[in-house]
PyMOL Python script that loads the backbone (N, CA, C, O; Angstrom):
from pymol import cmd

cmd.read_pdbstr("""\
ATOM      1  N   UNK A   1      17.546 -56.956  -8.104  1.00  0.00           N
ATOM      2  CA  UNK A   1      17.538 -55.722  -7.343  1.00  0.00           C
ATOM      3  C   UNK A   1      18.173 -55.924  -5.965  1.00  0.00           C
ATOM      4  O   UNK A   1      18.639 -54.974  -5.337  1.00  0.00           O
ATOM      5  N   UNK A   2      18.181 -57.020  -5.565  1.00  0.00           N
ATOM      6  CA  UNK A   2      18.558 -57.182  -3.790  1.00  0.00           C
ATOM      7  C   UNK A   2      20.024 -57.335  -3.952  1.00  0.00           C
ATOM      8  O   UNK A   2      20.718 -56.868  -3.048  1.00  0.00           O
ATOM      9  N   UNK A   3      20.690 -57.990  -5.093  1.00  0.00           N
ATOM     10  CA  UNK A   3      22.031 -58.328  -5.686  1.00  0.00           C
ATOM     11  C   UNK A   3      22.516 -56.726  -5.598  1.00  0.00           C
ATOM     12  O   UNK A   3      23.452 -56.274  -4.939  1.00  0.00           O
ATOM     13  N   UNK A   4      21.491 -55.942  -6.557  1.00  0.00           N
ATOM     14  CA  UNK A   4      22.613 -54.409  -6.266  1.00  0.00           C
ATOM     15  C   UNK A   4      22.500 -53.476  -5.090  1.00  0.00           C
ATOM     16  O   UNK A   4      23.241 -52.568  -4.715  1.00  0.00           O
ATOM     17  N   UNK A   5      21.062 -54.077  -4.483  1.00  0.00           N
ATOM     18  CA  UNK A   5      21.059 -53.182  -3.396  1.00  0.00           C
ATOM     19  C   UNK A   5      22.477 -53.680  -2.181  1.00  0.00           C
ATOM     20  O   UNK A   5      22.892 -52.791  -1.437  1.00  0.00           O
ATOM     21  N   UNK A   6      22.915 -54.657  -2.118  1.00  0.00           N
ATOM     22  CA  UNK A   6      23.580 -55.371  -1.585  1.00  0.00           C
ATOM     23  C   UNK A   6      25.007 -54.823  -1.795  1.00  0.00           C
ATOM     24  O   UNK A   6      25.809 -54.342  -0.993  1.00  0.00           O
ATOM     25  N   UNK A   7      25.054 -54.981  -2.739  1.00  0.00           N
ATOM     26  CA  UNK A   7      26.664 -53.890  -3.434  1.00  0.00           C
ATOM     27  C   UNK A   7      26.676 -53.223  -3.174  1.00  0.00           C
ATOM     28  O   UNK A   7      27.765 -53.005  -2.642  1.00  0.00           O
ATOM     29  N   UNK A   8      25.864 -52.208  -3.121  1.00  0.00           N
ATOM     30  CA  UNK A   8      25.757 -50.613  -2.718  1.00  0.00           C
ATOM     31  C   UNK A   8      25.515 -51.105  -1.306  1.00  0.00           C
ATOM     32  O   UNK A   8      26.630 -51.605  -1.158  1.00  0.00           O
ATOM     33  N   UNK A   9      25.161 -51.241  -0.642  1.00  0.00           N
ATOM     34  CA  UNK A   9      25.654 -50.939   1.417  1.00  0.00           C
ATOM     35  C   UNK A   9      26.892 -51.459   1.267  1.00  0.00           C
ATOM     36  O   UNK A   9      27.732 -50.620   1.594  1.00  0.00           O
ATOM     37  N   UNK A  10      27.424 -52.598   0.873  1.00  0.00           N
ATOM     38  CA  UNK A  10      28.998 -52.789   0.981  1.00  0.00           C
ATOM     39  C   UNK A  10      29.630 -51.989   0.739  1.00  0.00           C
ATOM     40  O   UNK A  10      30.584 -51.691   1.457  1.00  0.00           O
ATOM     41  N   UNK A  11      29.265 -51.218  -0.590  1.00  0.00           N
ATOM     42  CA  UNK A  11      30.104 -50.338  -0.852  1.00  0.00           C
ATOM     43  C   UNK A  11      30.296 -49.230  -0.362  1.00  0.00           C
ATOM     44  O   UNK A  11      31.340 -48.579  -0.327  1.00  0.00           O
ATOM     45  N   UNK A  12      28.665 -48.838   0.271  1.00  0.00           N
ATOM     46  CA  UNK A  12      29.069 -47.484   1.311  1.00  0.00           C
ATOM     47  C   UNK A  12      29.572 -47.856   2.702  1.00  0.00           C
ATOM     48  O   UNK A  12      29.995 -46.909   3.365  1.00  0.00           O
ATOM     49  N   UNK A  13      29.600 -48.961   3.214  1.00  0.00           N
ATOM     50  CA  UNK A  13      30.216 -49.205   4.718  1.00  0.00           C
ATOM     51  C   UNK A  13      31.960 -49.393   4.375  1.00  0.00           C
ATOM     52  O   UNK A  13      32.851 -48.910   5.073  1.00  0.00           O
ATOM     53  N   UNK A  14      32.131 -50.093   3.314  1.00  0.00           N
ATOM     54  CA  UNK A  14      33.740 -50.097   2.629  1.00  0.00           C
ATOM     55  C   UNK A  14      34.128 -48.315   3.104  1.00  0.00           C
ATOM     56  O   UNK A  14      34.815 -47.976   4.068  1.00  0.00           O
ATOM     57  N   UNK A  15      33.416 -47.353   2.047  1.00  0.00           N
ATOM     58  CA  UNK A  15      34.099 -46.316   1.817  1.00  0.00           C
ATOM     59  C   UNK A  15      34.037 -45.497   3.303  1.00  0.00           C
ATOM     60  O   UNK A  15      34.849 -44.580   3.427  1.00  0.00           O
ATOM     61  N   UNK A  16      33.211 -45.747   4.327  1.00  0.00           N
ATOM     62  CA  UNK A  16      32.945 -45.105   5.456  1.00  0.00           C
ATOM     63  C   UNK A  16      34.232 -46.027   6.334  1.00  0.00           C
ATOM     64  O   UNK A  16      35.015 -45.470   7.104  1.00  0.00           O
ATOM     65  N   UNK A  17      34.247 -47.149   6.109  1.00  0.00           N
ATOM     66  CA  UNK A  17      35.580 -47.632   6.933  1.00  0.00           C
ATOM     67  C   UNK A  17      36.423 -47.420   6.517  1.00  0.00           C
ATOM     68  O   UNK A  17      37.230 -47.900   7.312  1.00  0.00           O
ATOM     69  N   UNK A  18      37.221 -46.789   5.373  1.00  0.00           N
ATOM     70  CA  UNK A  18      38.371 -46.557   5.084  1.00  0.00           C
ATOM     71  C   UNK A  18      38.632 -45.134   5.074  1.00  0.00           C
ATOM     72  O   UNK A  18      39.697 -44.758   4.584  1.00  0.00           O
ATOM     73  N   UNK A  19      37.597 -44.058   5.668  1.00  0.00           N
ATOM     74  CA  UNK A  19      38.117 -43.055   5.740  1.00  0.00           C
ATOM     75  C   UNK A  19      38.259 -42.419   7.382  1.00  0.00           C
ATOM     76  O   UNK A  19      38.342 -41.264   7.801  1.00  0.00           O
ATOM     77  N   UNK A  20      38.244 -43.652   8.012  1.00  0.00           N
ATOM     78  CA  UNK A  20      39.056 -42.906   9.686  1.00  0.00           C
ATOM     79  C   UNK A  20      40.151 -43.372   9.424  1.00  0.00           C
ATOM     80  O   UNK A  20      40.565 -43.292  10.581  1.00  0.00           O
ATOM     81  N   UNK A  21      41.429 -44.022   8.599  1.00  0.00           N
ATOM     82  CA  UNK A  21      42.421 -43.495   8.585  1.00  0.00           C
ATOM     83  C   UNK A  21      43.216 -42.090   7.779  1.00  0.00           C
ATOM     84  O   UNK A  21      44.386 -41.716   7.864  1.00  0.00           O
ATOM     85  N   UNK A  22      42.278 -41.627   7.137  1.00  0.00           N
ATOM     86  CA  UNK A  22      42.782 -40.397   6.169  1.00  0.00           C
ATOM     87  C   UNK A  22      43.015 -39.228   7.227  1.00  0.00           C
ATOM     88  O   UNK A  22      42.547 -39.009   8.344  1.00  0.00           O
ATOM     89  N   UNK A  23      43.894 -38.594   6.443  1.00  0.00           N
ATOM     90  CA  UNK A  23      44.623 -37.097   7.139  1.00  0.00           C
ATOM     91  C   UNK A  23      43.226 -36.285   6.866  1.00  0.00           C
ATOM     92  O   UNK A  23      42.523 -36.857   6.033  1.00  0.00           O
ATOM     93  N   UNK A  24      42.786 -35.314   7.288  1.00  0.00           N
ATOM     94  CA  UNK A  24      42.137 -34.044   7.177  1.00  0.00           C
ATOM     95  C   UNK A  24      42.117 -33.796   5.847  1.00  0.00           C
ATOM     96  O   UNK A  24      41.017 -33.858   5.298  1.00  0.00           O
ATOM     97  N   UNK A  25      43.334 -33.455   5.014  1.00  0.00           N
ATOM     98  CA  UNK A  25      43.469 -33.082   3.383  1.00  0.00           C
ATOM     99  C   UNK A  25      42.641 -34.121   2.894  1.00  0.00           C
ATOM    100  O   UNK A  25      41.516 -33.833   2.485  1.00  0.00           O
ATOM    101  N   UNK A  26      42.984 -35.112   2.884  1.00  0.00           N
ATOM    102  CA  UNK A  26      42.473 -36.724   2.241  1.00  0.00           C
ATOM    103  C   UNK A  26      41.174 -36.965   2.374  1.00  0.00           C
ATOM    104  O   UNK A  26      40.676 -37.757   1.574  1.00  0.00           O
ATOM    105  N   UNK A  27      40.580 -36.536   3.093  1.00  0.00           N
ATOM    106  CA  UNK A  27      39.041 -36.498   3.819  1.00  0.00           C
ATOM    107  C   UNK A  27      38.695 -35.623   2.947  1.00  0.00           C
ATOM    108  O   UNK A  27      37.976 -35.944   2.000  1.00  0.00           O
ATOM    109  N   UNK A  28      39.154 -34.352   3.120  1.00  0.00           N
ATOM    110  CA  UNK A  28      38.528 -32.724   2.213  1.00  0.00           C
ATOM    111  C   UNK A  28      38.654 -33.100   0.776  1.00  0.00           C
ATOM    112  O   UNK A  28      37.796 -32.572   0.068  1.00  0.00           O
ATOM    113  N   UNK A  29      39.618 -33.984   0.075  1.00  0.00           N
ATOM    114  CA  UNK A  29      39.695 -34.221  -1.163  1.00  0.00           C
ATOM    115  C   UNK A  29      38.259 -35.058  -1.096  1.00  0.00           C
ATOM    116  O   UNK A  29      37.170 -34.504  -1.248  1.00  0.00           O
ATOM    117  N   UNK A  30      38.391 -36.166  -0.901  1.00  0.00           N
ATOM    118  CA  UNK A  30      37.077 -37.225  -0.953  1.00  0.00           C
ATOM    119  C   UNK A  30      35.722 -36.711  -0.837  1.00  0.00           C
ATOM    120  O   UNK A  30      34.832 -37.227  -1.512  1.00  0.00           O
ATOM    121  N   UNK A  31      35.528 -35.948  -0.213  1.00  0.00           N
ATOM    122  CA  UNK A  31      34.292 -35.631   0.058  1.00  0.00           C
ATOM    123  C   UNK A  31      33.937 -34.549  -0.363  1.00  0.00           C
ATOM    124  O   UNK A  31      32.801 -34.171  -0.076  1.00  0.00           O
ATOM    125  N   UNK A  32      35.013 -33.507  -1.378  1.00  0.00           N
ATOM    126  CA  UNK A  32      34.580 -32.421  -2.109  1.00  0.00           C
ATOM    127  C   UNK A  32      34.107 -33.125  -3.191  1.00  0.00           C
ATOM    128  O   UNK A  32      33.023 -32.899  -3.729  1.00  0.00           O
ATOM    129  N   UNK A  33      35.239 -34.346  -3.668  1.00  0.00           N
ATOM    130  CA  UNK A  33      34.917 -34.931  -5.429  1.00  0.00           C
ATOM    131  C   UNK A  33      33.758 -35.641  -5.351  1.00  0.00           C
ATOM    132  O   UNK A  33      33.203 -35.610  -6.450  1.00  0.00           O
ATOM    133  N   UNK A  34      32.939 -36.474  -4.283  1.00  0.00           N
ATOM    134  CA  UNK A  34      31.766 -36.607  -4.069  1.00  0.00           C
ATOM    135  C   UNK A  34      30.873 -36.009  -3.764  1.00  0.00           C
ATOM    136  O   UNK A  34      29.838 -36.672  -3.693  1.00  0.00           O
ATOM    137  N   UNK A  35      30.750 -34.433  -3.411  1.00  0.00           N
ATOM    138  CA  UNK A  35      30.162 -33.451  -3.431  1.00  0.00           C
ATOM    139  C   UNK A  35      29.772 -32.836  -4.770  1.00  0.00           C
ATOM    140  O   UNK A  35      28.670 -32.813  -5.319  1.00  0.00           O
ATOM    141  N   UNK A  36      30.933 -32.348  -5.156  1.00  0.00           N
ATOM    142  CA  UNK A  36      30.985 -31.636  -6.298  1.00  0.00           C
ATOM    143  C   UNK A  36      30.543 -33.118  -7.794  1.00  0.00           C
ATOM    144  O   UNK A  36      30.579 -32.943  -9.012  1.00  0.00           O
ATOM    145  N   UNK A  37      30.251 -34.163  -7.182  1.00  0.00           N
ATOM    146  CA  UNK A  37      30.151 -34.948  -8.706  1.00  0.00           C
ATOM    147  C   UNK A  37      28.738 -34.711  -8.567  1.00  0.00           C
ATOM    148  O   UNK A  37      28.180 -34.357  -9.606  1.00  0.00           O
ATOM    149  N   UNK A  38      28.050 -34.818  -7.573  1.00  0.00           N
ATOM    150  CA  UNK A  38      26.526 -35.069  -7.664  1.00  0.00           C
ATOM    151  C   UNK A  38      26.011 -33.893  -7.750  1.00  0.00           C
ATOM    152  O   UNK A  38      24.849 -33.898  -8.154  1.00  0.00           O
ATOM    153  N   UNK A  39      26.649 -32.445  -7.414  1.00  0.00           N
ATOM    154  CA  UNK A  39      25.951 -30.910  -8.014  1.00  0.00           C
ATOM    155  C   UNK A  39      26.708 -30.876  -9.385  1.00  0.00           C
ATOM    156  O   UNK A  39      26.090 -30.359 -10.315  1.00  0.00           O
ATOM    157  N   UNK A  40      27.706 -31.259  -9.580  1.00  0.00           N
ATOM    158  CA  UNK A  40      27.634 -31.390 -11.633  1.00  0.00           C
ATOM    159  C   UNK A  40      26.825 -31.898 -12.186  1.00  0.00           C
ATOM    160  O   UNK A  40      26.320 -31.384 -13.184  1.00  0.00           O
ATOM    161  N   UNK A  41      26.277 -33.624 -11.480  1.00  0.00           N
ATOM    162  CA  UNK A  41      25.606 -34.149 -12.587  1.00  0.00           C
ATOM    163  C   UNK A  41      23.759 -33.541 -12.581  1.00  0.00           C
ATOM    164  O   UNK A  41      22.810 -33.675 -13.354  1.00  0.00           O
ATOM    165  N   UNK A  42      24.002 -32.786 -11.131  1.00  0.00           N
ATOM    166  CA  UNK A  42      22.360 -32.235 -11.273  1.00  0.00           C
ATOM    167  C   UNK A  42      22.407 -31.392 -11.652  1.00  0.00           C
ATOM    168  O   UNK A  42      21.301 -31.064 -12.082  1.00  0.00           O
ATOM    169  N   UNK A  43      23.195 -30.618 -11.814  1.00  0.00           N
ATOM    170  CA  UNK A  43      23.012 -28.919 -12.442  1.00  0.00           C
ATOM    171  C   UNK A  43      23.098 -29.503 -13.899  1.00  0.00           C
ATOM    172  O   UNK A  43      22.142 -29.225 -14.623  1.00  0.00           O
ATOM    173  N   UNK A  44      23.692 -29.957 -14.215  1.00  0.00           N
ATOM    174  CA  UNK A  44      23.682 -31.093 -15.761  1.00  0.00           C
ATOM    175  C   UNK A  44      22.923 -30.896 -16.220  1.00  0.00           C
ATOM    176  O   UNK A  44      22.686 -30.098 -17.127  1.00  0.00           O
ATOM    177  N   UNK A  45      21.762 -32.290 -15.163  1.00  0.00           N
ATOM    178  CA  UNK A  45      20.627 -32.807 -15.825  1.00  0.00           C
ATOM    179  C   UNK A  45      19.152 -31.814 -15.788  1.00  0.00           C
ATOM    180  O   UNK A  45      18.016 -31.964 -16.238  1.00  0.00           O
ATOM    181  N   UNK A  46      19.910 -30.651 -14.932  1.00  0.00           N
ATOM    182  CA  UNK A  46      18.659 -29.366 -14.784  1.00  0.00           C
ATOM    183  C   UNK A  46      18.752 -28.800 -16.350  1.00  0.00           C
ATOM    184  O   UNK A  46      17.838 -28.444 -17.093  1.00  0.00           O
ATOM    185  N   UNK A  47      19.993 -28.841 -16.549  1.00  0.00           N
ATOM    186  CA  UNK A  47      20.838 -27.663 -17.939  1.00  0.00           C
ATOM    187  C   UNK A  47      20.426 -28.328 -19.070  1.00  0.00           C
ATOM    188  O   UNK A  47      20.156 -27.741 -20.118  1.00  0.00           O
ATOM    189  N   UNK A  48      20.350 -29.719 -18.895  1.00  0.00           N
ATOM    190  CA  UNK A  48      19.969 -30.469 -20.197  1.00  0.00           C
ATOM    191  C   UNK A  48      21.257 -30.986 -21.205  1.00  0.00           C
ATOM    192  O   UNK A  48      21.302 -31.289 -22.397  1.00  0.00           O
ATOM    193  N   UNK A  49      22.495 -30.919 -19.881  1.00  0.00           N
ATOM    194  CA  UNK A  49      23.587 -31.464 -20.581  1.00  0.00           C
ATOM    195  C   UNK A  49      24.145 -32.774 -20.336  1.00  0.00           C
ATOM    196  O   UNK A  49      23.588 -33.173 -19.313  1.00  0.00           O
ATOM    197  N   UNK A  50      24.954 -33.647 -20.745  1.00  0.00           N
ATOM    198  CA  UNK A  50      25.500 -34.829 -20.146  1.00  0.00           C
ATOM    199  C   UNK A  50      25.637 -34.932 -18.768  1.00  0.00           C
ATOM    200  O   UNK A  50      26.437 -34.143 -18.266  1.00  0.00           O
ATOM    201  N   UNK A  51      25.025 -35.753 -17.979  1.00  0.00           N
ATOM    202  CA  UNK A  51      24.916 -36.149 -16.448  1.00  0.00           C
ATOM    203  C   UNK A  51      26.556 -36.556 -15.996  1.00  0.00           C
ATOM    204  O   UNK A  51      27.185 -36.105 -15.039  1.00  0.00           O
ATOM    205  N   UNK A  52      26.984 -37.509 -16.972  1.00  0.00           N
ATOM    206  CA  UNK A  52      27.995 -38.078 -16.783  1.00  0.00           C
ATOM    207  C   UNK A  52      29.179 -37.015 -16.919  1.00  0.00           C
ATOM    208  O   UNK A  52      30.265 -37.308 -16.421  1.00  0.00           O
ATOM    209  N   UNK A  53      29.041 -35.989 -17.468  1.00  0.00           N
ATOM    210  CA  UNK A  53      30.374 -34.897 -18.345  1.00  0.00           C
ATOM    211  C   UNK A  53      29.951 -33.992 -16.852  1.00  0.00           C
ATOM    212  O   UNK A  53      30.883 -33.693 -16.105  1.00  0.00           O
ATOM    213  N   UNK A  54      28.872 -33.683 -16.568  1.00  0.00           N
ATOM    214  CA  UNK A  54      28.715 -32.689 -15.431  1.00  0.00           C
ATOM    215  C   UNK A  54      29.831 -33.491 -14.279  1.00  0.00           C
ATOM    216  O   UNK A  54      30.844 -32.908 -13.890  1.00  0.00           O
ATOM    217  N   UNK A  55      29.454 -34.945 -13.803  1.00  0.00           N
ATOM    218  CA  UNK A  55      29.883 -35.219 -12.630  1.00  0.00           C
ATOM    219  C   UNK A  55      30.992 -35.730 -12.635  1.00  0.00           C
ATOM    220  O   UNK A  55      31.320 -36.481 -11.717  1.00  0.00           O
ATOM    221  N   UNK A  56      32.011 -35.381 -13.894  1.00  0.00           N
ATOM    222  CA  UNK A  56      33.265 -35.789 -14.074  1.00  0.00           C
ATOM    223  C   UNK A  56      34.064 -34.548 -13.639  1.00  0.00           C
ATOM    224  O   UNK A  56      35.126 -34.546 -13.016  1.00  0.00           O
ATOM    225  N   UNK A  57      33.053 -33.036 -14.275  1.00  0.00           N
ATOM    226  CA  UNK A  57      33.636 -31.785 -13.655  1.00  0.00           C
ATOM    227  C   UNK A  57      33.123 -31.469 -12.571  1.00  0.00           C
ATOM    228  O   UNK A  57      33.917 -31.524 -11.632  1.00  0.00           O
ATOM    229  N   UNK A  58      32.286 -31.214 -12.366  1.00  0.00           N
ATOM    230  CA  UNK A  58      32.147 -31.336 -10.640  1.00  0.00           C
ATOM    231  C   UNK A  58      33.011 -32.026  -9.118  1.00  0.00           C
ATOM    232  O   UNK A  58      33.257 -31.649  -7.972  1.00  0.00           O
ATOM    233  N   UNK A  59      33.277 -33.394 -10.090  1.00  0.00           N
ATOM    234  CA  UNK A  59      34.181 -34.132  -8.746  1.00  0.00           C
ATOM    235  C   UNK A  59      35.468 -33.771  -8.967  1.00  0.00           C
ATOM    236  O   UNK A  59      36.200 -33.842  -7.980  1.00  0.00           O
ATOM    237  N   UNK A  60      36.198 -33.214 -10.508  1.00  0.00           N
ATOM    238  CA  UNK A  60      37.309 -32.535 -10.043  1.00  0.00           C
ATOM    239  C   UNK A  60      37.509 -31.127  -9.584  1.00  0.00           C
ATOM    240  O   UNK A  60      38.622 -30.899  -9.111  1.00  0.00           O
ATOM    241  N   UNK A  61      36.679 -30.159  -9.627  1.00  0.00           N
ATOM    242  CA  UNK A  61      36.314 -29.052  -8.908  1.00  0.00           C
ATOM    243  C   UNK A  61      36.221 -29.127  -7.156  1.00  0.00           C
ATOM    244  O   UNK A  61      36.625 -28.360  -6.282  1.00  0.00           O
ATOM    245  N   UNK A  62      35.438 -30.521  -7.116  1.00  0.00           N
ATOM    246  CA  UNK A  62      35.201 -30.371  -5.715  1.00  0.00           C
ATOM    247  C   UNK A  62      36.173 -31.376  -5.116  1.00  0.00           C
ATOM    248  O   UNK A  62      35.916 -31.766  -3.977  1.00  0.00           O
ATOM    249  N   UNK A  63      37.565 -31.981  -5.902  1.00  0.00           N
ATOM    250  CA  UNK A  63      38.569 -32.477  -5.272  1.00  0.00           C
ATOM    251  C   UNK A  63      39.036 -31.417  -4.999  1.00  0.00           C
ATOM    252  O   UNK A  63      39.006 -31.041  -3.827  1.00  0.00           O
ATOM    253  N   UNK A  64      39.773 -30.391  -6.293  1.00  0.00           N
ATOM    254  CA  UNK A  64      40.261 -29.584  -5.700  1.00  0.00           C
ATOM    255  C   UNK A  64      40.401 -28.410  -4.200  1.00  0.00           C
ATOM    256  O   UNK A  64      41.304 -28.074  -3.435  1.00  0.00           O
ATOM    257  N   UNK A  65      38.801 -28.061  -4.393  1.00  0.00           N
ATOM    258  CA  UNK A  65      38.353 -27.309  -3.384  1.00  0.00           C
ATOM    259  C   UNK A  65      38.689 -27.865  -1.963  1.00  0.00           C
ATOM    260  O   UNK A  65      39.258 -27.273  -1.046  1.00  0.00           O
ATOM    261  N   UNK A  66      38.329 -28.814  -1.987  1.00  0.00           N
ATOM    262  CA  UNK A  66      38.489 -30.119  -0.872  1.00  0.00           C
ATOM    263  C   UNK A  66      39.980 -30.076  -0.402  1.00  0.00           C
ATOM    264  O   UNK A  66      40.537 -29.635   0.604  1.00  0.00           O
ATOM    265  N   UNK A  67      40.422 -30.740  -1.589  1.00  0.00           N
ATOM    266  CA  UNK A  67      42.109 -30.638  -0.889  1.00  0.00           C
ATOM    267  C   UNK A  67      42.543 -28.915  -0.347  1.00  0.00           C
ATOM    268  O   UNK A  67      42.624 -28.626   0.847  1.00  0.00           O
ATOM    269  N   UNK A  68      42.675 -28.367  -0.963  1.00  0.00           N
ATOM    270  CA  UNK A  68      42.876 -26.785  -0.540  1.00  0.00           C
ATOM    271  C   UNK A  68      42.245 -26.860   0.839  1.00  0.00           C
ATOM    272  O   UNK A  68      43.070 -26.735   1.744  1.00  0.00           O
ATOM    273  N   UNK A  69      41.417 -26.973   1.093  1.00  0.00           N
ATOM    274  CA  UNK A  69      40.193 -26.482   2.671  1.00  0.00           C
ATOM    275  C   UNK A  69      40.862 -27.707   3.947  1.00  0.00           C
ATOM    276  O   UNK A  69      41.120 -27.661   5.149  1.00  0.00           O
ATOM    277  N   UNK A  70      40.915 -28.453   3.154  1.00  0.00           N
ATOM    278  CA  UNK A  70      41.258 -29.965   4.135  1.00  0.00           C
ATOM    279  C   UNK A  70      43.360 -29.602   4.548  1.00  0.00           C
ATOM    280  O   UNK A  70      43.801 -29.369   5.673  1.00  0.00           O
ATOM    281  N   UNK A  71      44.117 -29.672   3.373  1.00  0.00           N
ATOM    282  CA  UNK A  71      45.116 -28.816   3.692  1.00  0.00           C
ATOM    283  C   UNK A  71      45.236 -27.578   5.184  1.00  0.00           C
ATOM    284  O   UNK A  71      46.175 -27.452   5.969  1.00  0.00           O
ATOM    285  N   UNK A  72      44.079 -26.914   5.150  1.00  0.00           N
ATOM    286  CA  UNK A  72      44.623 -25.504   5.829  1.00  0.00           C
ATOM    287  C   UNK A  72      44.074 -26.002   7.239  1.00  0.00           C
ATOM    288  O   UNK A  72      44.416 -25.593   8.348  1.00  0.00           O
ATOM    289  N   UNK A  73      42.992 -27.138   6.874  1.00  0.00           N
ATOM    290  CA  UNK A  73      42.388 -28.007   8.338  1.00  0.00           C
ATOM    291  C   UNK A  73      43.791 -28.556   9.155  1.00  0.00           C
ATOM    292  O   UNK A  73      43.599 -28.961  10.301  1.00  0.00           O
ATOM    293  N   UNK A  74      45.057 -28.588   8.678  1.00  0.00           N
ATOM    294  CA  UNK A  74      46.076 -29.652   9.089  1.00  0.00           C
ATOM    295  C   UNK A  74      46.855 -29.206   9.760  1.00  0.00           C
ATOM    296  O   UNK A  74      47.460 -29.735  10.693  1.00  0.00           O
ATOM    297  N   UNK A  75      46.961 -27.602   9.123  1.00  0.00           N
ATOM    298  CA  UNK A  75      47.757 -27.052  10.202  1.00  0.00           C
ATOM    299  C   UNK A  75      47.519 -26.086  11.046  1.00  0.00           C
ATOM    300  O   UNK A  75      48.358 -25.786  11.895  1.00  0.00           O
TER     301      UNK A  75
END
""", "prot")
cmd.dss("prot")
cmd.show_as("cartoon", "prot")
cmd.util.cbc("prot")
cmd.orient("prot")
């Protein structure tokens, strides 16, 4: 357990340091498809459907959305 808890803070201080170089769009993409994966896979697992199939559509829903919103942030 300390082995994965360990992975996981690396992995969230990794993904938090590599996004002060992203443009505005790049940011709005990232953080819609991580938005939108975790309300797919819960509305999913509320619905009683695949967790994994929810948060595959969800994070491309909420890339999209993301890029579009993050886009209009740029100019």
């Amino acid at each position: 357990m300390k082995r994965f808890l360990s992975f996981a803070a690396a992995f969230v201080a990794a993904g938090l340091i590599g996004c002060t170089s992203m443009t505005p769009q790049q940011q709005g993409t990232m953080s819609g498809a991580a938005i939108g994966a975790a309300a797919g896979a819960g509305i999913a697992a509320i619905a009683g459907g695949s967790g994994w199939t929810g948060a595959a559509v969800g994070a491309v829903a909420g890339g999209v959305v993301g890029n579009i919103k993050g886009s209009k942030q740029q100019k």
